[in-house]
C-alpha positions as CSV (number, residue, x, y, z in Angstrom):
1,X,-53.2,-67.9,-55.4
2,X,-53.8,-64.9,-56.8
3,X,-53.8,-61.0,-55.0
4,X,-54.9,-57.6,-56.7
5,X,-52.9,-54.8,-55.7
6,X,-54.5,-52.6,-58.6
7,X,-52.6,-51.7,-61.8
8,X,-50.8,-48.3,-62.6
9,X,-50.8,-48.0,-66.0
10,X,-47.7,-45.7,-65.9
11,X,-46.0,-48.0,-64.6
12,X,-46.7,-50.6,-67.1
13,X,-46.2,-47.7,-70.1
14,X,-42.9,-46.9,-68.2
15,X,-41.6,-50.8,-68.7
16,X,-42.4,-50.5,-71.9
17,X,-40.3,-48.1,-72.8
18,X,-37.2,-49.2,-70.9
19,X,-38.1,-52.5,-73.1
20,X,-36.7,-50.5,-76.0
21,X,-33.2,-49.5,-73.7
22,X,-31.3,-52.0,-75.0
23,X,-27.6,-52.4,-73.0
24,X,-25.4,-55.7,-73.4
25,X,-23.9,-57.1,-69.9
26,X,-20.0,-56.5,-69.6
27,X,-18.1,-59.8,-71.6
28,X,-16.4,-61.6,-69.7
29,X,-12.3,-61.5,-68.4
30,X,-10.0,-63.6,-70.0
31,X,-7.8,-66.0,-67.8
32,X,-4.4,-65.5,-67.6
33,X,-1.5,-67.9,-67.1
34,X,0.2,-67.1,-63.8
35,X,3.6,-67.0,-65.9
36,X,2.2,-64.2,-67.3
37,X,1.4,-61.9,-64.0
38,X,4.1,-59.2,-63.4
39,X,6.9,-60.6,-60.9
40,X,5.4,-58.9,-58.1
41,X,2.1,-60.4,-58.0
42,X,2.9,-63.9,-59.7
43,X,5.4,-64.4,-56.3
44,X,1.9,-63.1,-54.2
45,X,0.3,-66.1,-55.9
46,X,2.4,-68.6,-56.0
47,X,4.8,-68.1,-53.1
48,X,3.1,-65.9,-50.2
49,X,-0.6,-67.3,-50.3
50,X,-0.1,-70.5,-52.4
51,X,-1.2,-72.6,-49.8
52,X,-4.5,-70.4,-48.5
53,X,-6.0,-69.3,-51.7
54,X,-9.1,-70.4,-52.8
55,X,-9.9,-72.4,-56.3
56,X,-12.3,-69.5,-56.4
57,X,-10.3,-66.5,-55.3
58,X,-7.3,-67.9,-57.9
59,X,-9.5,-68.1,-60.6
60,X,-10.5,-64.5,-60.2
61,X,-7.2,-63.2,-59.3
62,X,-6.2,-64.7,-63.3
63,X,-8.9,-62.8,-64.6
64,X,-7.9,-59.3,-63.6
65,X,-6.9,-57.1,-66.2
66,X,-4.4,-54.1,-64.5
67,X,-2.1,-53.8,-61.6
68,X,-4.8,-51.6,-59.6
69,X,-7.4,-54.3,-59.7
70,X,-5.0,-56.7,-58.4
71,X,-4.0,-54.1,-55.3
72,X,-7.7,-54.4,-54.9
73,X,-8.1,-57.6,-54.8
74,X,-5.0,-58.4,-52.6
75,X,-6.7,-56.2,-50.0
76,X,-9.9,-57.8,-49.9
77,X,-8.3,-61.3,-49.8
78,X,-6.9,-59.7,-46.5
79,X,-10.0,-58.0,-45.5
80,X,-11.7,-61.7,-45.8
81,X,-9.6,-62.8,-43.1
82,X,-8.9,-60.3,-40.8
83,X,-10.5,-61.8,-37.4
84,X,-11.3,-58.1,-36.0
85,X,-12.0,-55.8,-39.0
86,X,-12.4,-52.9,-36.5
87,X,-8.6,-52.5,-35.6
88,X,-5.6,-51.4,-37.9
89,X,-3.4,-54.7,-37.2
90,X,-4.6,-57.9,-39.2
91,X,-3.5,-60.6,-37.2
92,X,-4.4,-63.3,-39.7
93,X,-2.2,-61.7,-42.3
94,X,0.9,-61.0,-39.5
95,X,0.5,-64.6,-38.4
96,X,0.7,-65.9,-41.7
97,X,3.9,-64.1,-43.1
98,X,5.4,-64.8,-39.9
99,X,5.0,-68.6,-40.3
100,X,6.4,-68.1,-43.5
101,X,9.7,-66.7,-42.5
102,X,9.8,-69.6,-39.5
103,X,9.2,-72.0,-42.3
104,X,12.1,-70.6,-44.7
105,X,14.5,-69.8,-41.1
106,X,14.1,-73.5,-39.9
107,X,13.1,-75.9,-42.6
108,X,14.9,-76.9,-45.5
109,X,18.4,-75.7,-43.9
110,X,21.4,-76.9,-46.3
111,X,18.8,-78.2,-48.9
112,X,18.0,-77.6,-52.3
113,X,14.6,-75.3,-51.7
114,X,13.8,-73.2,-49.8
115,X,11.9,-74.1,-46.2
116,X,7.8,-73.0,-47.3
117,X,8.5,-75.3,-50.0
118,X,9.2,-78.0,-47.8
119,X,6.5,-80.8,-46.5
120,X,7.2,-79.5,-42.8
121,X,7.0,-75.5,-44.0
122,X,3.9,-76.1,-45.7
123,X,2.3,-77.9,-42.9
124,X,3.7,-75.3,-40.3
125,X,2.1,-72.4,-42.8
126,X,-1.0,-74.1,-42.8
127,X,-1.2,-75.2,-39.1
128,X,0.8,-73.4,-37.4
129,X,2.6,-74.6,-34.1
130,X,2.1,-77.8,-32.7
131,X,1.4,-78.7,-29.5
132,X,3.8,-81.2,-28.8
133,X,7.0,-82.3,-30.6
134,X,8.7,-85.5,-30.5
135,X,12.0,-86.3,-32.0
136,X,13.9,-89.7,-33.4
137,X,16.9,-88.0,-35.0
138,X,19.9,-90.9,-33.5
139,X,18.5,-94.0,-33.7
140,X,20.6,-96.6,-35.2
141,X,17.9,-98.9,-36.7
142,X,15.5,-96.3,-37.6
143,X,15.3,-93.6,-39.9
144,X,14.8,-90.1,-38.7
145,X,11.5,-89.3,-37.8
146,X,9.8,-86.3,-36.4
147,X,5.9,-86.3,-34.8
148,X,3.8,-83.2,-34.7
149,X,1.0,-83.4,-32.5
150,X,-2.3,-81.2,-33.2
151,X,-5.2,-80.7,-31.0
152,X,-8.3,-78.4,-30.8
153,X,-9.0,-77.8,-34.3
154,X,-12.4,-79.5,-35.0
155,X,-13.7,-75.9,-36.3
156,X,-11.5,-76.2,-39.4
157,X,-12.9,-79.8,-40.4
158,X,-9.9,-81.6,-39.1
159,X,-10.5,-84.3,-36.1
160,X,-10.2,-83.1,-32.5
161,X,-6.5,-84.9,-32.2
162,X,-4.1,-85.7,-35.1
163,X,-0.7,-86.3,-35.7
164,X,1.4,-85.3,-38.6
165,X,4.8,-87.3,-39.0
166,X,8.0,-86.2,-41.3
167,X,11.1,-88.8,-42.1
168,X,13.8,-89.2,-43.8
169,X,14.1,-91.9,-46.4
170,X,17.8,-91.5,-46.5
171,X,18.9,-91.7,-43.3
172,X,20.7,-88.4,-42.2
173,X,20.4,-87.2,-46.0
174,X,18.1,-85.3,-47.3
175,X,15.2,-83.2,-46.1
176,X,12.2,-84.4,-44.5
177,X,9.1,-86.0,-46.2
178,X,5.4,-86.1,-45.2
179,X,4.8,-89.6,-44.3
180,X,1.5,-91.3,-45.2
181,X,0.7,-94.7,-43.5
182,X,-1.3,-95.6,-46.9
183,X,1.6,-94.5,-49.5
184,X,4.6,-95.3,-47.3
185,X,3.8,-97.9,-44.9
186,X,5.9,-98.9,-41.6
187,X,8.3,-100.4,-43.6
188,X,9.6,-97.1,-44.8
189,X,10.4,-96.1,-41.3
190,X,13.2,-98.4,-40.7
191,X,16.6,-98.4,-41.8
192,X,17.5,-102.2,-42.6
193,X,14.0,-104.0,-43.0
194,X,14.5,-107.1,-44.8
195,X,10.8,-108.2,-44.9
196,X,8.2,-108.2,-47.5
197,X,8.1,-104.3,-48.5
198,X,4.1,-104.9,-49.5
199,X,3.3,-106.5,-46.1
200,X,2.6,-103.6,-43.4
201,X,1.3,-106.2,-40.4
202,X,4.8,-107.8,-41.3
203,X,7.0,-104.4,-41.2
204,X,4.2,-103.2,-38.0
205,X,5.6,-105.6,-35.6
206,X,9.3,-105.5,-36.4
207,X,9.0,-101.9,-36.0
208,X,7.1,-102.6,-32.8
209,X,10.3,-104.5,-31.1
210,X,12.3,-101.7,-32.1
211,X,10.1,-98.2,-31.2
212,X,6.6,-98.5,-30.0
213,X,5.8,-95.0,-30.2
214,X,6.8,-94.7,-33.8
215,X,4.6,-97.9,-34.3
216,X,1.8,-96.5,-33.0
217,X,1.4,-94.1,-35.0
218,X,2.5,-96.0,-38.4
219,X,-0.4,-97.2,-39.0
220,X,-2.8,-94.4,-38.2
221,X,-2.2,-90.4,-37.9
222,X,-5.0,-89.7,-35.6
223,X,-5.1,-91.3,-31.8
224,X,-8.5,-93.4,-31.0
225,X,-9.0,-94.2,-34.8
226,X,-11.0,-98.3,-34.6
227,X,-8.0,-100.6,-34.5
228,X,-6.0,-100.2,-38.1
229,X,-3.2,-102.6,-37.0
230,X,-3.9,-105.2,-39.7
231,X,-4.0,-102.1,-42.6
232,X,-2.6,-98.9,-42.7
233,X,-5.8,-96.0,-41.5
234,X,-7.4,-94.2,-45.3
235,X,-8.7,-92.0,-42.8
236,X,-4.5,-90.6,-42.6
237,X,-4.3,-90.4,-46.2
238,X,-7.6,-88.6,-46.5
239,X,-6.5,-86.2,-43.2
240,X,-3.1,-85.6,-45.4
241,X,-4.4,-85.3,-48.9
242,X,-8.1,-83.4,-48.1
243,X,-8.5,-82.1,-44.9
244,X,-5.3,-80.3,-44.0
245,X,-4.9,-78.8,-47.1
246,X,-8.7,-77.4,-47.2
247,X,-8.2,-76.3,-43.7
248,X,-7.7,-72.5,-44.4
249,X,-10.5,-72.4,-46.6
250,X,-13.2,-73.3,-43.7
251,X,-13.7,-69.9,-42.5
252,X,-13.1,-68.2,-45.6
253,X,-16.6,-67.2,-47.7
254,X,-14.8,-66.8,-51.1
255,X,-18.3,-65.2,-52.9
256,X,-16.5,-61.7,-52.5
257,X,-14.0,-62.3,-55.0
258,X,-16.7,-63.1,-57.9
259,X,-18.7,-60.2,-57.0
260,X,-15.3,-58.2,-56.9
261,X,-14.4,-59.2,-60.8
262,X,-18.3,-58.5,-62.0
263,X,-18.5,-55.7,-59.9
264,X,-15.2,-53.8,-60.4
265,X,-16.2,-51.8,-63.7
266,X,-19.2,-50.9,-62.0
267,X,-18.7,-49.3,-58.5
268,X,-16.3,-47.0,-56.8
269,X,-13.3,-48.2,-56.3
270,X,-13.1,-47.4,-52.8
271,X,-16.1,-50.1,-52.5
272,X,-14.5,-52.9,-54.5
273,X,-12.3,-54.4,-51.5
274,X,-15.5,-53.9,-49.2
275,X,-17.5,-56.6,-50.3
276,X,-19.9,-58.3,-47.4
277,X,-21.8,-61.2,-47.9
278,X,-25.8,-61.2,-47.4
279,X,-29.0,-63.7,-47.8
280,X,-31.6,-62.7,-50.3
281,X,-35.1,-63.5,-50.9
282,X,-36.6,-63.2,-54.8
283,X,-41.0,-64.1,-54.8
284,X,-43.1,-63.4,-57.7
285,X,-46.5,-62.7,-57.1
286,X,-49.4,-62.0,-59.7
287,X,-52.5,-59.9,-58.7
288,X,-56.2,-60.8,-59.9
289,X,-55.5,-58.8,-63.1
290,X,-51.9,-61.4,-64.1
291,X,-49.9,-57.9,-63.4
292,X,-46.3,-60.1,-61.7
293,X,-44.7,-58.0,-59.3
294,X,-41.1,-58.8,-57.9
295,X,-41.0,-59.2,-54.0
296,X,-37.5,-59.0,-53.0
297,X,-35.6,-58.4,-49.9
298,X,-31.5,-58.2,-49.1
299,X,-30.3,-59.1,-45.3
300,X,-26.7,-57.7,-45.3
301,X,-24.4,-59.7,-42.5
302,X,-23.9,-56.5,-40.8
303,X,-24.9,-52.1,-41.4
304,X,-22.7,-49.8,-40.8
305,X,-23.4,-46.8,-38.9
306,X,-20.8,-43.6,-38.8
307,X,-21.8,-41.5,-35.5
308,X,-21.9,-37.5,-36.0
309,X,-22.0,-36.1,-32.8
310,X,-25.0,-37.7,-31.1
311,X,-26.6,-39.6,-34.1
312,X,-25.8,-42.5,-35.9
313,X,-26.3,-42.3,-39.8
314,X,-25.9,-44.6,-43.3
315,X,-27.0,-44.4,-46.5
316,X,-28.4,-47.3,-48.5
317,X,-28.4,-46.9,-52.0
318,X,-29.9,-49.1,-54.3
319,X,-29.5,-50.1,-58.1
320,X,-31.3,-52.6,-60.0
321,X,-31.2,-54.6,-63.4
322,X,-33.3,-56.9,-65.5
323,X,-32.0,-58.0,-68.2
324,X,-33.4,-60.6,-70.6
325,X,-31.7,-63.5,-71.8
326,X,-29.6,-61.7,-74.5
327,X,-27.8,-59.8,-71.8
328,X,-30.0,-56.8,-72.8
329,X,-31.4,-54.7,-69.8
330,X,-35.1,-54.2,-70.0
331,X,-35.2,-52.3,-66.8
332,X,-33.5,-50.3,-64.4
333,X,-34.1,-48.4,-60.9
334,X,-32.1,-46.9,-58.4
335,X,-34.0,-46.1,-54.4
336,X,-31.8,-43.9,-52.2
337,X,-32.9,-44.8,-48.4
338,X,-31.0,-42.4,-45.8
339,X,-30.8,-43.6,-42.3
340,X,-30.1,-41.1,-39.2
341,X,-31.0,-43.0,-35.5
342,X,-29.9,-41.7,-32.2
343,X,-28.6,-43.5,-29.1
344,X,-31.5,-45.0,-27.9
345,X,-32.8,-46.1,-31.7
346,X,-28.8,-47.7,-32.1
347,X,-29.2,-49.5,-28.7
348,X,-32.5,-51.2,-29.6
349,X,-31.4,-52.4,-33.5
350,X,-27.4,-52.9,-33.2
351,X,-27.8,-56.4,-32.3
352,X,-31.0,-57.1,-34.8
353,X,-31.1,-58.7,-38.2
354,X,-31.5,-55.6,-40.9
355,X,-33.5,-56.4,-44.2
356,X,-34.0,-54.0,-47.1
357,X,-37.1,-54.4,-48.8
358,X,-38.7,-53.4,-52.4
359,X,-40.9,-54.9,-55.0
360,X,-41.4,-53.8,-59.1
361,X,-43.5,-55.0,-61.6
362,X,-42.2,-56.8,-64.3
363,X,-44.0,-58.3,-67.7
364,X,-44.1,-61.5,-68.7
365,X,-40.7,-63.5,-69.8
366,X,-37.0,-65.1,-68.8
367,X,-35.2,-62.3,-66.7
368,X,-31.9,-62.5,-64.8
369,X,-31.8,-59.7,-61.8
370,X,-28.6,-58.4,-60.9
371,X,-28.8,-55.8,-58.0
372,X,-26.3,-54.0,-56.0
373,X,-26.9,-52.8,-52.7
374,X,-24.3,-50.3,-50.8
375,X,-23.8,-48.4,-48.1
376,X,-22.3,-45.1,-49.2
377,X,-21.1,-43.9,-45.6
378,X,-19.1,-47.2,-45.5
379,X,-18.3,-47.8,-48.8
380,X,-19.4,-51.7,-47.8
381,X,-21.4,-53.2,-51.2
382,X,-23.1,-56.8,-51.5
383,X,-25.0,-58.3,-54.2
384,X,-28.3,-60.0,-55.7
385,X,-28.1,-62.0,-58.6
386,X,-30.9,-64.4,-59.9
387,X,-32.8,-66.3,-62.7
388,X,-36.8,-64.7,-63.1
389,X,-39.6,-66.1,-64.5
390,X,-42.7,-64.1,-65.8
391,X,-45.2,-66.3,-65.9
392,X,-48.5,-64.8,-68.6
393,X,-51.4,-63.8,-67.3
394,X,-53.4,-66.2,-68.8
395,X,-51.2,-69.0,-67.8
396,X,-51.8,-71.7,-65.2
397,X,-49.3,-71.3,-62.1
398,X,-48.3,-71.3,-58.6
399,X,-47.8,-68.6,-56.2
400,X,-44.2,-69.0,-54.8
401,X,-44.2,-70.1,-51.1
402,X,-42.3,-68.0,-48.7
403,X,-42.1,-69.1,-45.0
404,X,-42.2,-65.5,-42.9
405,X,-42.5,-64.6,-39.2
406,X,-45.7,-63.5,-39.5
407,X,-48.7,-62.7,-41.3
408,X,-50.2,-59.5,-40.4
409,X,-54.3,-59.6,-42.0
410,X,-55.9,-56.4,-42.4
411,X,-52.6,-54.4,-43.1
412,X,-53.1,-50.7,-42.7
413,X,-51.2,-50.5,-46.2
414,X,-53.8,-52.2,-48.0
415,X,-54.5,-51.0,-51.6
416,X,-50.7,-49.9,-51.9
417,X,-47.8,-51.9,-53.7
418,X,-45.6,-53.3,-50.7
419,X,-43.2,-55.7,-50.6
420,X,-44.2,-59.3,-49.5
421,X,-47.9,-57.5,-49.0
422,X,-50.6,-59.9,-50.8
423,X,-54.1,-58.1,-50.7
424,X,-54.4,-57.2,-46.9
425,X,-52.0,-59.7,-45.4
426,X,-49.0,-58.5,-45.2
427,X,-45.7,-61.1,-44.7
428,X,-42.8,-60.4,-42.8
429,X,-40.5,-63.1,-43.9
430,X,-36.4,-63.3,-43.5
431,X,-34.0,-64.8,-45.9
432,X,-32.2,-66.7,-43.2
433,X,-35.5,-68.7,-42.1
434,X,-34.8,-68.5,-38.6
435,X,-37.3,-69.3,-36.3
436,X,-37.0,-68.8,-32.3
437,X,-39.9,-68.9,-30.3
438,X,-41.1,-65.1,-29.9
439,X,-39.5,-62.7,-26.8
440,X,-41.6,-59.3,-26.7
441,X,-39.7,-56.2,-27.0
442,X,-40.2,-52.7,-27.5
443,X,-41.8,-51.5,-30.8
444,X,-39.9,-49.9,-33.1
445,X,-41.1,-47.3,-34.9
446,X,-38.9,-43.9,-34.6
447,X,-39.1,-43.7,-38.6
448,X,-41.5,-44.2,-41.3
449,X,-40.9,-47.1,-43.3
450,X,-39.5,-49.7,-40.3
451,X,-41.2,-52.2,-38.5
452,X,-39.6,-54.6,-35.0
453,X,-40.9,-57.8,-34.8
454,X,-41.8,-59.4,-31.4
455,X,-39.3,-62.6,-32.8
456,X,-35.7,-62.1,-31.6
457,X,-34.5,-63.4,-34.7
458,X,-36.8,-61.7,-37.4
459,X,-35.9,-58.6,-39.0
460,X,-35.7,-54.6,-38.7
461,X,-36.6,-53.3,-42.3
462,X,-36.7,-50.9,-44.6
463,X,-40.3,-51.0,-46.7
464,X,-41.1,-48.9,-49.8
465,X,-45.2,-48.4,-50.1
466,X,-46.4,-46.6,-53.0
467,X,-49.9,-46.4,-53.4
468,X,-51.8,-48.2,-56.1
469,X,-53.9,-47.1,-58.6
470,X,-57.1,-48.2,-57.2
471,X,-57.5,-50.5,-53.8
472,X,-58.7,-54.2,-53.8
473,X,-62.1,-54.6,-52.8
């Protein structure tokens, strides 16, 4: 389907030229070795936050060039999981090095490394305390065994009660070692069993006569599993292996650190740690005469506001390139969008979704978009990138379909160039898709270029309308 919203011919002549701009993309950072970081920062890697980096967030960290951009990147890592960003204390980050110095204080003592290298420090870094503790330390047929019990961590993919259970192979020797039902079996547990070492039912119910509880939870780490008394539980092993290892990476959207490396040569650097994530939404639309125009809109997790006196300002400032398929850019633009609200205005929209909103023609072709978005009173940045396809005029294609909250005909903005504004409907879609069924509220429209929704959920937006050439019949 197929819209006129006129053609300015400058415009087109103004492509054109920026056609013959030619500028190749930044190459890309070479990985480095972690033996070859300086001390400081190869013992931040592989020491401090070894066990709650990301694959992501390691393979960026590798790629940074100087000492600076690693300072950066160190505090963003923190940033990404400080639980409240508004106060100067980031309890995630005290938390973690204090389990670190309980793990090196009380595990490990008399052995050969040091206690966060140790199966229980690394659990206790990763989990924290337990919530109960039981002990076989002095049994004569046994070997040493110790059982941590967890509970009330569905919301880092782990089940709602698990236990984790250390031994010693050795007796009295030694340190303690993870124990898997799948890898070691009950057999391992005692001291002096003479049975068929590749037999667990066997080595089960000997154990059984001797310690029930340890039996109980030989076979199977997590309490309720379906009855695992013939075989040791996979489940355990996957708990062990999988789960508890990914645990600290649940919460943690890694994106930043990506944008952070392709970013870093291009912003501030008082931005680069500042990273939030957002939800985009990229539509190409062709009007009757095959002019393609680029609908997009950016729906930042959160805006901002720094109060002077009694109003409440940010500045959204925008920058935009295509580039073709060669890395060359083909077009730029930059829109500058200041925002000053007072109490009232705050009250009504601090609790809303915010979406930014533009649209630019673009001739035919392959295009990838990369645009930056930031908020220069916060120094907060996010991101757009994307793959773009021109279609020709002449060619047979499809109008992209875009699911919005509402389709406003006979738009009062008919005849100009408006985002997500298709001859004299005019869309208001989200990137998020959320739908609730509509609340009423009170309008919004204290400044030029905003619009409130009736939809709870839909956003509060900035729109750029500049006026077309000539109006559609």
């Amino acid at each position: 389907m197929r819209y006129n919203v006129g053609v300015n011919k400058r415009t087109i002549l103004f492509i054109i030229i920026c056609l013959l701009c030619l500028s190749p993309f930044l190459p890309a950072q070479k990985k480095k070795s972690p033996k070859d970081l300086p001390l400081y920062y190869r013992k931040w890697l592989e020491e401090e936050v070894v066990y709650i980096i990301t694959p992501k967030e390691k393979d960026v960290y590798l790629q940074l060039e100087t000492d600076r951009e690693r300072d950066i990147f160190v505090e963003a890592f923190w940033k990404q999981r400080d639980p409240t960003p508004n106060t100067p204390e980031n309890e995630f980050k005290t938390e973690h090095y204090r389990r670190i110095a309980y793990a090196n204080q009380w595990f490990g003592k008399g052995g050969p490394i040091q206690g966060w290298r140790t199966d229980q420090g690394r659990i206790y870094i990763l989990l924290g305390e337990s919530k109960h503790i039981l002990k076989f330390e002095n049994e004569e047929t046994i070997n040493p065994v110790v059982i941590w019990f967890y509970d009330g961590m569905a919301e880092y993919g782990l089940p709602n009660a698990f236990n984790v259970v250390f031994f010693k192979k050795d007796g009295a020797g030694g340190v303690y070692e993870l124990y898997s039902p799948l890898r070691n079996g009950p057999q391992q547990l005692m001291m002096y069993y003479m049975g068929d070492m590749t037999e667990p039912t066997q080595a089960y119910q000997e154990l059984y006569k001797l310690e029930p509880t340890i039996a109980g939870i030989s076979l199977s780490l997590i309490p309720g599993e379906a009855d695992t008394s013939a075989n040791p539980s996979m489940m355990s092993d996957i708990l062990l292996s999988q789960k508890i290892p990914s645990a600290p990476f649940v919460k943690v959207k890694d994106d930043y650190a990506e944008k952070l490396l392709r970013y870093k040569d291009v912003i501030e650097v008082e931005y680069t740690s500042n990273y939030i994530d957002s939800d985009p939404l990229i539509k190409v639309y062709q009007d009757a005469a095959g002019l393609s125009f680029v609908h997009y809109l950016i729906e930042p997790k959160k805006l901002t506001f720094y109060q002077v006196q009694d109003r409440f300002r940010a500045e959204i400032q925008v920058n935009g390139k295509i580039s073709d398929l060669k890395g060359n850019t083909v077009y730029q633009f930059e829109r500058t969008e200041p925002l000053d609200f007072d109490v009232d205005t705050i009250k009504n929209i601090q609790a809303k979704l915010f979406s930014y909103q533009d649209l630019f023609p673009l001739i035919p072709g392959q295009y990838k978009i990369n645009i930056l978005w930031k908020n220069t009173m916060s120094r907060e940045f996010t991101s757009v990138e994307a793959d773009l396809l021109i279609p020709d005029p002449g060619a047979f294609s499809m109008s992209a379909p875009v699911l919005a909250f509402r389709a406003d005909r006979n738009s009062k903005y008919r005849g100009s160039n408006k985002s997500f504004l298709l001859g004299n409907i005019q869309l208001v879609p989200s990137a998020r898709n959320i739908f609730l069924p509509p609340t009423r509220f009170p309008s919004f429209s204290s400044c030029t270029g905003f619009r409130r929704t009736s939809n709870p959920a839909a956003p509060w937006n900035i729109r750029f309308s500049r006026k077309a050439s000539k109006s559609t019949p």
